[in-house]
N, C-alpha and C positions, 0 to 999 in steps of 0.2 A: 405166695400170698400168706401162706400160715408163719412164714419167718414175721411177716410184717405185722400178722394180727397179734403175736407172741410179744412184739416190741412194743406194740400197743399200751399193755398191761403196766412193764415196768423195764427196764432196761437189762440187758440177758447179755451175762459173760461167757463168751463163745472165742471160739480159737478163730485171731482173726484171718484166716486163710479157705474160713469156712465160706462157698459160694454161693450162700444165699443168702447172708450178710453183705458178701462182697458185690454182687448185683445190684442188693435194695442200695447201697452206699455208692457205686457206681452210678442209680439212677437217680441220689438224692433225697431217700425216701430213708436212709440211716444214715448215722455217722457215729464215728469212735470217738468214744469217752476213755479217760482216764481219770479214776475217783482214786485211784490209792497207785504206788508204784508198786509197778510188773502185773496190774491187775487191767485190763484191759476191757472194756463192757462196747456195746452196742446200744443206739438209745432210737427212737425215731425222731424224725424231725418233723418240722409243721407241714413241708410239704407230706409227709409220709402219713403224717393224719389226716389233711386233708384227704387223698388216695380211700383213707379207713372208710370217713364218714359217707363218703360220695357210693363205698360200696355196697356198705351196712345201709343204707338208704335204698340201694336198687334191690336190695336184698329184701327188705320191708315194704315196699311196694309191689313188689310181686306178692310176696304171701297176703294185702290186703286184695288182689284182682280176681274175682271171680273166673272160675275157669284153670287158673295156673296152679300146677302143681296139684 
């Protein structure tokens, strides 16, 4: 989850063999960019923000519920 919230921000050049690029990208939630040759980045995709806001949502609903936390 923090690979995904880090992608969130801005697109993050990472050695693509690293496996928690290779997961979120396996499950759709990143994919490989190429802005420049031999420079290789990770970007999120819509579903992958979708995933963010749905989280940061259940995240902020508990801290307004009395009782939680």
């Amino acid at each position: 989850m923090a690979a995904l919230m880090l992608l969130g921000y801005a697109p993050v050049e990472v050695d693509v063999e690293d496996p928690d690029m290779t997961a979120l990208r396996d499950a759709g939630l990143a994919q490989r960019v190429d802005r420049e040759p031999g420079r290789q980045e990770f970007s999120i995709t819509r579903e992958g923000r979708e995933v963010l806001r749905v989280l940061r949502k259940g995240i902020v609903d508990r801290l307004d519920t009395p009782g939680v936390l």
